[in-house]
DSSP file (Angstrom, degrees, kcal/mol; ACC not computed):
  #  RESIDUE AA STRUCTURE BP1 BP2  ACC     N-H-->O    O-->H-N    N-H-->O    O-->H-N    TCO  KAPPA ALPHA  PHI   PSI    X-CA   Y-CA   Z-CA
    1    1 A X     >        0   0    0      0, 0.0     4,-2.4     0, 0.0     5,-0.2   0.000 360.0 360.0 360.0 -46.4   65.1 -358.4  224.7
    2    2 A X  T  4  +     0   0    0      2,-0.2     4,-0.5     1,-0.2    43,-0.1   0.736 360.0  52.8 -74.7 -19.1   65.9 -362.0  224.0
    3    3 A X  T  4 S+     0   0    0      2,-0.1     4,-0.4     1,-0.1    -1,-0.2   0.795 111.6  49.1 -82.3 -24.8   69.4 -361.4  223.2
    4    4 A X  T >> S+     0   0    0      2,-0.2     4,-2.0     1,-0.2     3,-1.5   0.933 108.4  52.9 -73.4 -51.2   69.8 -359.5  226.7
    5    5 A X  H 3X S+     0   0    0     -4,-2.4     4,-0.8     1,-0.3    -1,-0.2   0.746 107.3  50.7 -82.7  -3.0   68.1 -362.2  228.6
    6    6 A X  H 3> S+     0   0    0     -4,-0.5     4,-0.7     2,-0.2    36,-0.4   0.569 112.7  44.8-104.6  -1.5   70.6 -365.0  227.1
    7    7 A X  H <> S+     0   0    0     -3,-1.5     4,-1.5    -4,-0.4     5,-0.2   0.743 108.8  60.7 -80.9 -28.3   74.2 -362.9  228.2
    8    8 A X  H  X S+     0   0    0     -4,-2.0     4,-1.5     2,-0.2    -2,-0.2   0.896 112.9  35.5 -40.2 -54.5   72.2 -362.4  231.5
    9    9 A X  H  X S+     0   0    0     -4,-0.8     4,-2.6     1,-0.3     5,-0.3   0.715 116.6  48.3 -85.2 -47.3   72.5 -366.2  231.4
   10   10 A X  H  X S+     0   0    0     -4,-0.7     4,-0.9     2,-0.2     5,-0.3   0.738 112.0  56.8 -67.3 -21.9   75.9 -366.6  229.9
   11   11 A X  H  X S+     0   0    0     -4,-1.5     4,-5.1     2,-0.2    -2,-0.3   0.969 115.1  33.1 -63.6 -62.0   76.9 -363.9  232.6
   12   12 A X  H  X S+     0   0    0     -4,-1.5     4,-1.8     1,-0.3     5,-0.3   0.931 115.7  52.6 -82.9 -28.9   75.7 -366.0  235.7
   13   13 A X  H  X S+     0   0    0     -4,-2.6     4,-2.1     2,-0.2    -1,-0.3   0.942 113.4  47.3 -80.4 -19.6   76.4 -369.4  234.4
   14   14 A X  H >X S+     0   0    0     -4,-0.9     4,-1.5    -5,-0.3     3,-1.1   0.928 111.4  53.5 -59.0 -67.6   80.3 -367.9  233.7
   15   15 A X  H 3< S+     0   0    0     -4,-5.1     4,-0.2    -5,-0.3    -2,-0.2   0.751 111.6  43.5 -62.6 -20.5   80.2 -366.4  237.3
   16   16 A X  H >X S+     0   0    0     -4,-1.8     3,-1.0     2,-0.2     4,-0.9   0.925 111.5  56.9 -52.4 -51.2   79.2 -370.1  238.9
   17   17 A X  H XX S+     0   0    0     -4,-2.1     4,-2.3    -3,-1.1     3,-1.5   0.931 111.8  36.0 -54.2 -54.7   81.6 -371.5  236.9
   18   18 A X  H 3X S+     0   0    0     -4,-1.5     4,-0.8     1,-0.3    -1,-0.3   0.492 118.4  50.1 -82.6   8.9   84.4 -369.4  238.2
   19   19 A X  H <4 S+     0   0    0     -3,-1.0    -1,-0.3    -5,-0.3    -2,-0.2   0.571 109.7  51.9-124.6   6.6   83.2 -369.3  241.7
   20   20 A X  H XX>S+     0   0    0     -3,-1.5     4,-6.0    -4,-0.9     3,-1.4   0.866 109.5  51.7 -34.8 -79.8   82.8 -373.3  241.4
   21   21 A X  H 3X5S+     0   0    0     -4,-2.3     4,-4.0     1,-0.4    -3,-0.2   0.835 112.8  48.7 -49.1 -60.9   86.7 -373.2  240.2
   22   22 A X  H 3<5S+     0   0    0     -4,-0.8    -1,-0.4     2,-0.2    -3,-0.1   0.727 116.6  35.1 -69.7 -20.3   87.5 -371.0  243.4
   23   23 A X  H <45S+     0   0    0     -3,-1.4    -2,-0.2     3,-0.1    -1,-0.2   0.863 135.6  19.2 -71.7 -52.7   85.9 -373.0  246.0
   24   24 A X  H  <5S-     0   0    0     -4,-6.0    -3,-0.2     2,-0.2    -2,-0.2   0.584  93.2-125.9-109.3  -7.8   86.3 -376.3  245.0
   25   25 A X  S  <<S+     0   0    0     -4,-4.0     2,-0.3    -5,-0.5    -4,-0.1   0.725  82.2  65.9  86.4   0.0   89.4 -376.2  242.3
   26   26 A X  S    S-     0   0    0     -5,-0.1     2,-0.3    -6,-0.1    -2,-0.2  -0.917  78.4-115.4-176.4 153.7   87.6 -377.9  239.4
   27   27 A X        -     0   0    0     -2,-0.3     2,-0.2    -7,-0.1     5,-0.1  -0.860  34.7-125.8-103.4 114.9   84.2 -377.4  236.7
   28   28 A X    >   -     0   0    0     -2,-0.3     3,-0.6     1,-0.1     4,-0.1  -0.364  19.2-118.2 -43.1 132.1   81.8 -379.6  237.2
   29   29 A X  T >> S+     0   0    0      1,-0.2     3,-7.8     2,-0.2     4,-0.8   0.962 108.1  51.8   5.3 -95.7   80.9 -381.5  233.7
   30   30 A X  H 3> S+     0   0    0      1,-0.3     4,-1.8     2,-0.2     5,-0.4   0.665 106.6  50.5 -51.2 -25.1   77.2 -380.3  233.6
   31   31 A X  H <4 S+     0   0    0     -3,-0.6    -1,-0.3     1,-0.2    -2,-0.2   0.277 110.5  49.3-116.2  32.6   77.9 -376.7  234.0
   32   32 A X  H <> S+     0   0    0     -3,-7.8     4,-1.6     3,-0.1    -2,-0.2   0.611 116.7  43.2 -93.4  -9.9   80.4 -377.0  231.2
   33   33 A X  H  X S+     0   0    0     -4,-0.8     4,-0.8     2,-0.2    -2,-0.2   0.779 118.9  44.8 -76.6 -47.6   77.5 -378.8  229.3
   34   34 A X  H  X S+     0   0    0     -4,-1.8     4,-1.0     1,-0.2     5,-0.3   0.846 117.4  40.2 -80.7 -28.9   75.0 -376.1  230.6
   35   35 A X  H  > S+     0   0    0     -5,-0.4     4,-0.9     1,-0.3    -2,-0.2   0.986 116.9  56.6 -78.1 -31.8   77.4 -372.5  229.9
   36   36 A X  H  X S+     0   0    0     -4,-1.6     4,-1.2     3,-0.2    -1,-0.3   0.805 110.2  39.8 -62.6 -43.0   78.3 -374.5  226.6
   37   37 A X  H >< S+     0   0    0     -4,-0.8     3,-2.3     2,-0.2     4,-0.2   0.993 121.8  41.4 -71.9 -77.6   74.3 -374.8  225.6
   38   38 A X  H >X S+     0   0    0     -4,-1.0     3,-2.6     1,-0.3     4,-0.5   0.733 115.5  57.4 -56.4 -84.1   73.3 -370.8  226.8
   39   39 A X  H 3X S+     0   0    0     -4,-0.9     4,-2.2     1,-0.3    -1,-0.3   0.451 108.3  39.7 -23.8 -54.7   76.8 -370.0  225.1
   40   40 A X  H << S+     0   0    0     -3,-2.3     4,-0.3    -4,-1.2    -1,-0.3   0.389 112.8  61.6 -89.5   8.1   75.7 -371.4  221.7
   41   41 A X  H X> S+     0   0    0     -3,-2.6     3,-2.8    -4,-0.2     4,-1.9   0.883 100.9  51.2 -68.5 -87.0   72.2 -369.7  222.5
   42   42 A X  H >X S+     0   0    0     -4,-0.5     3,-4.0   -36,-0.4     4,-1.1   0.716 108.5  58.7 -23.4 -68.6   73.7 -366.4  222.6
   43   43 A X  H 3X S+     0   0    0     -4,-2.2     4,-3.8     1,-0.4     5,-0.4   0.609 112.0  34.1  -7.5 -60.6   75.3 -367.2  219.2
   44   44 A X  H <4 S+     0   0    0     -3,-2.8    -1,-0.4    -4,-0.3     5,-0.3   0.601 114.6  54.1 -96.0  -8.9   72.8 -367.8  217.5
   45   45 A X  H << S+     0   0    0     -3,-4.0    -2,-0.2    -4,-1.9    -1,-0.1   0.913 126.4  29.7 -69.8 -85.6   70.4 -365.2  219.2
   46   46 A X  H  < S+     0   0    0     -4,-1.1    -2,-0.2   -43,-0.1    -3,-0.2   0.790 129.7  36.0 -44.4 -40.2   73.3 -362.4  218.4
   47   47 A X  S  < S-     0   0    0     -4,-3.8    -3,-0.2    -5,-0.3    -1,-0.1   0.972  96.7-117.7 -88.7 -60.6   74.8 -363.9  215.3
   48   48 A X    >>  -     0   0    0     -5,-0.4     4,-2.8    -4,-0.2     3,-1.1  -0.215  48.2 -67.5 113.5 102.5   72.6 -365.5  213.2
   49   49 A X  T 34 S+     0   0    0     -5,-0.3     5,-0.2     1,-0.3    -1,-0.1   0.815 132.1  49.7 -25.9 -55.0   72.8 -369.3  212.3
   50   50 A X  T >> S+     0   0    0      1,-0.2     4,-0.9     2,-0.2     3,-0.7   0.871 108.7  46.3 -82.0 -15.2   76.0 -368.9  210.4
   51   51 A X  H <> S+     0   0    0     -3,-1.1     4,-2.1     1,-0.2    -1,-0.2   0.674 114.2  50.8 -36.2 -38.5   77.7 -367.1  212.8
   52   52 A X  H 3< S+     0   0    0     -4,-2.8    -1,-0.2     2,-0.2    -2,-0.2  -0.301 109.0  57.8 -88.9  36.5   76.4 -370.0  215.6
   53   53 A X  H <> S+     0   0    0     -3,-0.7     4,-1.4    -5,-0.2    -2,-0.2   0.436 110.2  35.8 -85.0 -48.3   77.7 -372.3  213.1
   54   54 A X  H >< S+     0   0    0     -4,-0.9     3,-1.3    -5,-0.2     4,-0.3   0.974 112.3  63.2 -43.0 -74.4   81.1 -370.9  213.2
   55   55 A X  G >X S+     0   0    0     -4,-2.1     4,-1.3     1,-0.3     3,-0.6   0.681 109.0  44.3   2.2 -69.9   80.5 -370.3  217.2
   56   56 A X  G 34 S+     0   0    0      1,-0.3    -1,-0.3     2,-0.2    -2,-0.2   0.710 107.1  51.1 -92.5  -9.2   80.3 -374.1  217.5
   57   57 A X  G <X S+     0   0    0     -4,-1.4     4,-0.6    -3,-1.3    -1,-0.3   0.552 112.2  57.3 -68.7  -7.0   83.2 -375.1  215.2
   58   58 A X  H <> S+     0   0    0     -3,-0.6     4,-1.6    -4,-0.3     5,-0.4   0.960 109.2  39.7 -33.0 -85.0   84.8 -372.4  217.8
   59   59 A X  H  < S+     0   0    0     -4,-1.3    -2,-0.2     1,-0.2    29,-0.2   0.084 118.8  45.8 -82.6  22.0   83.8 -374.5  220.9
   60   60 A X  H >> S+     0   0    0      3,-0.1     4,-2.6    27,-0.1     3,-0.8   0.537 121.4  46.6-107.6 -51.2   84.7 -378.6  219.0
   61   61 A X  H >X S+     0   0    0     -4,-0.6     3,-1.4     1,-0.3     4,-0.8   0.851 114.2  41.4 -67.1 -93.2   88.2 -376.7  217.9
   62   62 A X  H 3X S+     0   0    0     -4,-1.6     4,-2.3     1,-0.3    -1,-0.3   0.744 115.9  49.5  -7.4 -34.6   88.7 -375.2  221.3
   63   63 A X  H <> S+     0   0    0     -3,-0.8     4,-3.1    -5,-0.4    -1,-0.3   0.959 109.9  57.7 -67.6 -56.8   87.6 -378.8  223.1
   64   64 A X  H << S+     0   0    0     -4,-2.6     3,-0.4    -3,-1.4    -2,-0.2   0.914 114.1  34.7 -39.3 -66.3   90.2 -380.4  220.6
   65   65 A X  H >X S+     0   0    0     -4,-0.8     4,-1.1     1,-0.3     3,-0.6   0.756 113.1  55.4 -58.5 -48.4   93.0 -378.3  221.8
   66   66 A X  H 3X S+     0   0    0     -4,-2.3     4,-1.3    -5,-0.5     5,-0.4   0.858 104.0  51.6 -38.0 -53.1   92.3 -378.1  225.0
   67   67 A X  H 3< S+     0   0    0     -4,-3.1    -2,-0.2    -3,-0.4    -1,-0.2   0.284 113.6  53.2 -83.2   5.0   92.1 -382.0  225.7
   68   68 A X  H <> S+     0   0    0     -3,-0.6     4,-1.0    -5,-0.2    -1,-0.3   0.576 110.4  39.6-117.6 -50.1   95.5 -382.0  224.0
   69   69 A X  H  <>S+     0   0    0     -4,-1.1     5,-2.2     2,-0.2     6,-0.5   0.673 115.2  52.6 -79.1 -14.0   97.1 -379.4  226.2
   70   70 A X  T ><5S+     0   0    0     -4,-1.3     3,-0.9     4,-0.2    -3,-0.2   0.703 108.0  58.0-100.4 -29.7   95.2 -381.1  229.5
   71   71 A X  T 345S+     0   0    0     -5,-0.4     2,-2.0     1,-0.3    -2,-0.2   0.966 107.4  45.9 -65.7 -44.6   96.9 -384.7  228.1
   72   72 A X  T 3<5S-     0   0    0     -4,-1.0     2,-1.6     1,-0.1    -1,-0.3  -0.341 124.6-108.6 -98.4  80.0  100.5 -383.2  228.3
   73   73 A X  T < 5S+     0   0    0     -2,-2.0    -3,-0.2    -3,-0.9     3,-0.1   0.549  81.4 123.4   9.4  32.3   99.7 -381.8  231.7
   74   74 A X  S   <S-     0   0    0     -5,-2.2     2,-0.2    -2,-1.6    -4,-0.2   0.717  74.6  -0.4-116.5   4.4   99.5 -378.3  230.9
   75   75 A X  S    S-     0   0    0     -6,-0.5    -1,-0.2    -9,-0.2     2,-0.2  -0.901  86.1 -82.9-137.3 179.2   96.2 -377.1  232.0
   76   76 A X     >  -     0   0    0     -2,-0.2     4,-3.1     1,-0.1     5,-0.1  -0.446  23.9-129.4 -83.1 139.9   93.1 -378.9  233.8
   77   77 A X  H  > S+     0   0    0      2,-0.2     4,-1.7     1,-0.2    -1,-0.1   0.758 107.6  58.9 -54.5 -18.7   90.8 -380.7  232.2
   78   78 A X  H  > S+     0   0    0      2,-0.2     4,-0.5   -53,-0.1     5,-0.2   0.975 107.4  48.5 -43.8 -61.4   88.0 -378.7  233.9
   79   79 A X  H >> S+     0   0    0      2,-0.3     3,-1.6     1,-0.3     4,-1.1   0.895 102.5  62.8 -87.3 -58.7   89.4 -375.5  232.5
   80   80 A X  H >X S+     0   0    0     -4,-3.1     3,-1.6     1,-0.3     4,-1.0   0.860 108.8  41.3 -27.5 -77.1   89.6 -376.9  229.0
   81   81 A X  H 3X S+     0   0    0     -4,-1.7     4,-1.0     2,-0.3    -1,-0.3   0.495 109.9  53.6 -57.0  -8.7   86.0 -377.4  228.8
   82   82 A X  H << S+     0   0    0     -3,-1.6     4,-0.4    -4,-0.5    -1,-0.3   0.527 115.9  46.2 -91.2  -6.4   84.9 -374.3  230.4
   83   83 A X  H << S+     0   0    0     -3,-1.6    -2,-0.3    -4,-1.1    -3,-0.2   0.686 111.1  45.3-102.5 -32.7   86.9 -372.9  228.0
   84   84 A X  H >X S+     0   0    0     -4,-1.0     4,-1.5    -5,-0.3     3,-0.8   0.863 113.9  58.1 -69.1 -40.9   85.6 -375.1  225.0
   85   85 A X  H >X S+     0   0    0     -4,-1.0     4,-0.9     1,-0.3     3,-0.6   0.955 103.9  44.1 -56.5 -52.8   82.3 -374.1  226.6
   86   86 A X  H 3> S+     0   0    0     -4,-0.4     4,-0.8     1,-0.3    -1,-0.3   0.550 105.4  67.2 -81.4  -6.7   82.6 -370.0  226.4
   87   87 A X  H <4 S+     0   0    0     -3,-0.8    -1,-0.3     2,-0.2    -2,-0.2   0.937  86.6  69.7 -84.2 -43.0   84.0 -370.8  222.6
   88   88 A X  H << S+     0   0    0     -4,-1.5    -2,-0.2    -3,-0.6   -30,-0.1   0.864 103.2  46.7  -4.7 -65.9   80.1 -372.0  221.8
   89   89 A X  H  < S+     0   0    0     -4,-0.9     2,-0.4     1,-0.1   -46,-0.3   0.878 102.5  76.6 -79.8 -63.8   79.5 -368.5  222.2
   90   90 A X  S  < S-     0   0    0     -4,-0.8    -1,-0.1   -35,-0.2     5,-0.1  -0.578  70.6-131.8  35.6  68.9   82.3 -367.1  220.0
   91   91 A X    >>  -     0   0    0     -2,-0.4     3,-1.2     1,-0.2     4,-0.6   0.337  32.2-107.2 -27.5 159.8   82.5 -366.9  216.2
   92   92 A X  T 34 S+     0   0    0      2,-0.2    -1,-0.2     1,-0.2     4,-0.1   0.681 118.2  55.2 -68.2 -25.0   85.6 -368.1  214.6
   93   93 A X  T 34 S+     0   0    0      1,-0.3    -1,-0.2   -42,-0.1    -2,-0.1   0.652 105.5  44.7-113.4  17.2   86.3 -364.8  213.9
   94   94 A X  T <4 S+     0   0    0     -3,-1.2     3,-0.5     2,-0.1     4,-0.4   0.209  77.1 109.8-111.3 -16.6   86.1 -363.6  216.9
   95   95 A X  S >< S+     0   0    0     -4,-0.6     3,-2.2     1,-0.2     4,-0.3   0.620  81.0  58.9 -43.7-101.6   88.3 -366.6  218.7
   96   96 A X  T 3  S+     0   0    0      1,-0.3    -1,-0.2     2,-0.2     3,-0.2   0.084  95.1  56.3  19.0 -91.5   91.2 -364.0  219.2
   97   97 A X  T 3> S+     0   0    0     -3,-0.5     4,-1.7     1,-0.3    50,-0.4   0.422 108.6  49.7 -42.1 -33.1   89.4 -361.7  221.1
   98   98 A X  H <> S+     0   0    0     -3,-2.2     4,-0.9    -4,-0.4    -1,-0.3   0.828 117.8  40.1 -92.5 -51.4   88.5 -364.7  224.0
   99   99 A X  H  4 S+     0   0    0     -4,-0.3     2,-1.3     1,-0.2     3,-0.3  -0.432 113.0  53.0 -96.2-151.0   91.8 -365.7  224.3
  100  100 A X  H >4 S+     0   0    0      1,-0.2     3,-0.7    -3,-0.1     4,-0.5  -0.695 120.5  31.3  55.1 -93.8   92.9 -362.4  224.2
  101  101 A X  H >X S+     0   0    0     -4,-1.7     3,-3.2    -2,-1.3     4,-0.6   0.954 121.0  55.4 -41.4 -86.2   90.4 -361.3  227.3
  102  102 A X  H 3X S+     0   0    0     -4,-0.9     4,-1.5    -3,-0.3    -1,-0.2   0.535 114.6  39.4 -23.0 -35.9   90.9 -365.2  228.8
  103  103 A X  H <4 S+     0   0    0     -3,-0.7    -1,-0.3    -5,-0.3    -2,-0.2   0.471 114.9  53.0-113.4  -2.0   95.1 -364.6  228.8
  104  104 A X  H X> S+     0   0    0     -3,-3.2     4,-0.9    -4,-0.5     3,-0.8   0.962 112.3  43.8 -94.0 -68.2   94.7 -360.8  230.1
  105  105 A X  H >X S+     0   0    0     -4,-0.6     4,-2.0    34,-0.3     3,-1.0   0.920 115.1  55.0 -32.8 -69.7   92.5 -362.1  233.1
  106  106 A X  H 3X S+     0   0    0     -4,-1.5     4,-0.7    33,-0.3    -1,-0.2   0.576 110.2  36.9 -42.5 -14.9   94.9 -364.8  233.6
  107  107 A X  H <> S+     0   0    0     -3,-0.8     4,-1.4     2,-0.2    -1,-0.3   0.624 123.2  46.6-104.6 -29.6   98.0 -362.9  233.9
  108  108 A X  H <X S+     0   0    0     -3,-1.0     4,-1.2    -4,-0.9    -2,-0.2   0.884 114.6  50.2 -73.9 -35.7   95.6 -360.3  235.9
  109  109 A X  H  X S+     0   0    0     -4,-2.0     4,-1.1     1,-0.2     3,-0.2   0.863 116.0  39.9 -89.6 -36.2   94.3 -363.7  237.8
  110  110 A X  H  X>S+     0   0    0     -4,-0.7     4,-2.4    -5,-0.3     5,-0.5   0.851 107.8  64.5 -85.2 -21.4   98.3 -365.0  238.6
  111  111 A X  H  X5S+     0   0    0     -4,-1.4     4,-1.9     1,-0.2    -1,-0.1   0.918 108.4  39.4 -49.1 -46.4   99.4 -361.3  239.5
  112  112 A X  H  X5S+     0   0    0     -4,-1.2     4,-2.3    -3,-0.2    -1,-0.2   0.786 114.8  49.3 -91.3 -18.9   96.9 -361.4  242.5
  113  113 A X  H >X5S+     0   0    0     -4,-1.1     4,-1.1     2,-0.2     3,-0.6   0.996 114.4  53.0 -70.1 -64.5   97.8 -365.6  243.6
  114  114 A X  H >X5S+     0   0    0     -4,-2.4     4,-3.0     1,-0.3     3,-1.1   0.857 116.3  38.1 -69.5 -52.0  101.6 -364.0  243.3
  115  115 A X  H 3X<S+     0   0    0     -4,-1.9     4,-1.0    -5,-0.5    -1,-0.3   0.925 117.7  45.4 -23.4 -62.1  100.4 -360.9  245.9
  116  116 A X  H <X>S+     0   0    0     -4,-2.3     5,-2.7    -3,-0.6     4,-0.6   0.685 113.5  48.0 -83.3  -6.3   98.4 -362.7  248.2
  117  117 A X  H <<5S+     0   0    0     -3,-1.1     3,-0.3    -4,-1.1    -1,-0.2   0.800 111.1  51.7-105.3 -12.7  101.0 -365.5  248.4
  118  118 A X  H  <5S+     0   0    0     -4,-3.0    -2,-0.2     1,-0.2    -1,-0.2   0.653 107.8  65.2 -80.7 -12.8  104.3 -362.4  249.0
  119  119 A X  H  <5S-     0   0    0     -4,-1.0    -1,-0.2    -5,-0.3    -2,-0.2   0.731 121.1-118.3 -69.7 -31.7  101.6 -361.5  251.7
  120  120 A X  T  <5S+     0   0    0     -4,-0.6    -3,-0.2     1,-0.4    -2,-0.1   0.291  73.3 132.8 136.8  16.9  102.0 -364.6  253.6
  121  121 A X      < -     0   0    0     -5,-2.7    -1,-0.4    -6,-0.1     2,-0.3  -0.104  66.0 -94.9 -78.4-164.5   98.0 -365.4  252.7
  122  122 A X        -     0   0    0     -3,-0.1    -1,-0.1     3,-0.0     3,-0.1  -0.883  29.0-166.1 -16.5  99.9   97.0 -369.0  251.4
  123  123 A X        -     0   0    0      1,-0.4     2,-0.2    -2,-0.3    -6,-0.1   0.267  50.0 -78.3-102.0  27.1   96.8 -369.1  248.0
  124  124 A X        -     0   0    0     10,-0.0    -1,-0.4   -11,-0.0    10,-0.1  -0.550  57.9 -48.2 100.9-176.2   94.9 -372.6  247.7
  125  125 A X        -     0   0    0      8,-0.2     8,-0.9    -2,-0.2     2,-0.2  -0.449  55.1-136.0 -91.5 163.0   95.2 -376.3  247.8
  126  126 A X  B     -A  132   0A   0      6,-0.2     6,-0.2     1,-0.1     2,-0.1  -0.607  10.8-107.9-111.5-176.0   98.0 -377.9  246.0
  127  127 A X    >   -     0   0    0      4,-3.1     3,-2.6    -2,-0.2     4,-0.1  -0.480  44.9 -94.3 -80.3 153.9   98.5 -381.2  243.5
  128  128 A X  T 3  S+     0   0    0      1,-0.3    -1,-0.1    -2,-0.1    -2,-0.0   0.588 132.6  56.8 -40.3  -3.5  100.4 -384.5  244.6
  129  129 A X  T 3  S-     0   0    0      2,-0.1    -1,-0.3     0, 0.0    -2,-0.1  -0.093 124.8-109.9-140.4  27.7  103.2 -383.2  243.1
  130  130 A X    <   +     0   0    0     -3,-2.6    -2,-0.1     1,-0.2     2,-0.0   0.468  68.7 138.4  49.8  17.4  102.9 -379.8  245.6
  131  131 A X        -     0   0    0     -4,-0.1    -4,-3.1     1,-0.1     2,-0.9  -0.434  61.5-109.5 -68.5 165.4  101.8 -377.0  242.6
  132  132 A X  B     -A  126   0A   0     -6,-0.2     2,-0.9     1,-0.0    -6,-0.2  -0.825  25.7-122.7 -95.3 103.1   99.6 -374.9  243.5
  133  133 A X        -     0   0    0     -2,-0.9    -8,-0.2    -8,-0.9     2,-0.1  -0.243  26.8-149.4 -67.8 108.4   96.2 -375.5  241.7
  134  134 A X        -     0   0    0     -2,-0.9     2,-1.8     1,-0.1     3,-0.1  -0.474  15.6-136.6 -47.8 125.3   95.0 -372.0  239.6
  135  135 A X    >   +     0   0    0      1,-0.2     3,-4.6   -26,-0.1     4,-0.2  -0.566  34.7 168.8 -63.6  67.9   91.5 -371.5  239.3
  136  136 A X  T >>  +     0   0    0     -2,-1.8     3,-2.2     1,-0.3     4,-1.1   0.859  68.0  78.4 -51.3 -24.2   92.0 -370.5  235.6
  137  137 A X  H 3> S+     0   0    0      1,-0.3     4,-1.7     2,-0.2    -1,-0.3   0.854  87.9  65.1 -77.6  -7.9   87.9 -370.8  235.3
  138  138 A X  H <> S+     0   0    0     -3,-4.6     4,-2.8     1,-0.2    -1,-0.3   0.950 110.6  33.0 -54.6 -39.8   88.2 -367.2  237.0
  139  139 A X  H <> S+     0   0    0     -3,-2.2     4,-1.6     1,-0.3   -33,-0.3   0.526 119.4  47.2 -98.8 -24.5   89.8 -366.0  234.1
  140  140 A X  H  X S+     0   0    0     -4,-1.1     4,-1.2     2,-0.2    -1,-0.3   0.627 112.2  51.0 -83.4 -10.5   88.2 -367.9  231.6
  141  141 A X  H >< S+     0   0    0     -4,-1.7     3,-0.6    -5,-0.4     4,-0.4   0.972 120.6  40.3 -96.0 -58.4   84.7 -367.0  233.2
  142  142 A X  H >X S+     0   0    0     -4,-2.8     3,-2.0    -5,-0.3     4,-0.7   0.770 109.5  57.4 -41.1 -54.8   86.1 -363.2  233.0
  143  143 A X  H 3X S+     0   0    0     -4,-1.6     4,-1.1     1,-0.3     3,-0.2   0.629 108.8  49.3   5.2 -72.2   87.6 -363.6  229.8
  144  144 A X  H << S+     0   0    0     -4,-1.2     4,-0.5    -3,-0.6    -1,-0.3   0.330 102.6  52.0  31.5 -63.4   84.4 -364.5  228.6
  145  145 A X  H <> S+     0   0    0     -3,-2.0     4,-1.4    -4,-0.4    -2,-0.2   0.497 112.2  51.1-103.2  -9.6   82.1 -361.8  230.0
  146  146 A X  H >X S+     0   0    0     -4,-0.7     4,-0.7    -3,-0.2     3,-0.6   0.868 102.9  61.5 -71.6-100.4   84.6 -359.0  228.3
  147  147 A X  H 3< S+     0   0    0     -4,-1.1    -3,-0.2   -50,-0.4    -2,-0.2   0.453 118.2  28.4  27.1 -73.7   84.3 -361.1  225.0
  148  148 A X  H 34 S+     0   0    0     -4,-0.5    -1,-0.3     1,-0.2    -2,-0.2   0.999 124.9  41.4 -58.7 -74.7   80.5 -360.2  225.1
  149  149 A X  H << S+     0   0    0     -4,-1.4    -2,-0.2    -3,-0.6    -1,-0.2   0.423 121.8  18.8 -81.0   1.9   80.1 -357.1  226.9
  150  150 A X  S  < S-     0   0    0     -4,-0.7     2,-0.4    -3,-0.1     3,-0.1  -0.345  72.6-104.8-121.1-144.6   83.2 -355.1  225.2
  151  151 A X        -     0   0    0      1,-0.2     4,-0.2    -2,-0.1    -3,-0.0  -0.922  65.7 -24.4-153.2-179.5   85.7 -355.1  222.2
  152  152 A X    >   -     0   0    0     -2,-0.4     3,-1.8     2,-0.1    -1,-0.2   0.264  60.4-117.6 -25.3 128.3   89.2 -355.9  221.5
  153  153 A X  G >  S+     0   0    0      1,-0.3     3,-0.8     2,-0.1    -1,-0.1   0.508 109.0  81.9 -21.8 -23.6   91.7 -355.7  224.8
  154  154 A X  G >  S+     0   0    0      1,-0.2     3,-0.7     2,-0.1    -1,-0.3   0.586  77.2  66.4 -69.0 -12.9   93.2 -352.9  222.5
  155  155 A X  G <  S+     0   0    0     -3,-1.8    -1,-0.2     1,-0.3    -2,-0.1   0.387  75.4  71.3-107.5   7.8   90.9 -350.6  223.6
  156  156 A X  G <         0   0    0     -3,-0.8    -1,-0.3     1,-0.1    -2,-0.1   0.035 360.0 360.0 -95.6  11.6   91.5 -350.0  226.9
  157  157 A X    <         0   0    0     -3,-0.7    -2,-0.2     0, 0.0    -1,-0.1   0.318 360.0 360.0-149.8 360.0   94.7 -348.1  226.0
C-alpha cells in the first residue's frame, strides 16, 4: 500500500515536471528538489535501505554528469536535475534501464518536434542563438515512469 502511494507520487510529480518543461521550457529548482525527495522515498520504500543507498549515489552521479554536460552546452541545466532527480529513485544497477527508457522517449519526443515542425505547426520558443529549445523533461519525466512501472526497453519486442 505504501509503496503504491509513493509511485502515485513519483508519477504526478514526473508528470508536472514534464508539463512544467512544456509550457514554460525549464524545471523549476523545488520540483527537482521535491521529485528528487518522493524519488528516493520510493527507493527506499521498494528497495530496501541498500538499494536507496545505491539509488542516491545514482542521483549525486547522475547530478555530477549532468552539470558537466549542461557546462559544455549540451543539455539544460533544468533537465540535468530532473534527471539527477528520477536517478534518486533508481538503483545503480538499474541506471541503464532510465537512460535506456529516458533516450527511447527522447528520440520518440524529437520524432514528434520533427513532425509537427514538417507540418508547418510551432514547435516552441527558441535560444539567442535561434535553436529550438526541447523539452527533454518530457522524456525524462517518461523515461522515468517506464523505469518504475515496466522492465527493460527489450521487452517490448
Amino acid at each position: 500500500m505504501l509503496e503504491t502511494l509513493v509511485l502515485a507520487v513519483c508519477l504526478v510529480v514526473a508528470a508536472a515536471g514534464t508539463v512544467w518543461d512544456v509550457r514554460k521550457r525549464r524545471i523549476p529548482n523545488l520540483l527537482c528538489v521535491g521529485m528528487a525527495l518522493v524519488a528516493f522515498c520510493y527507493a527506499l520504500v521498494s528497495f530496501g535501505l541498500v538499494q536507496a543507498g545505491s539509488a542516491a549515489l545514482h542521483g549525486v552521479a547522475a547530478l555530477l554528469v549532468g552539470m558537466l554536460l549542461f557546462r559544455f552546452a549540451l543539455i539544460g541545466g533544468g533537465d540535468a536535475k530532473f534527471y539527477a532527480a528520477a536517478a534518486f529513485g533508481v538503483p545503480l544497477n538499474q541506471a541503464l534501464l532510465l537512460l535506456g527508457w529516458t533516450s527511447i522517449a527522447g528520440l520518440l519526443l524529437l520524432l514528434v518536434m520533427v513532425a509537427m515542425r514538417m507540418g508547418g505547426m510551432s514547435i516552441g520558443p527558441r535560444d539567442a542563438h535561434g535553436r529550438v529549445l526541447v523539452p527533454y523533461g518530457v522524456a525524462i519525466g517518461l523515461g522515468f515512469a517506464l523505469t518504475l512501472l515496466g522492465g527493460p526497453p527489450g521487452d517490448l519486442v
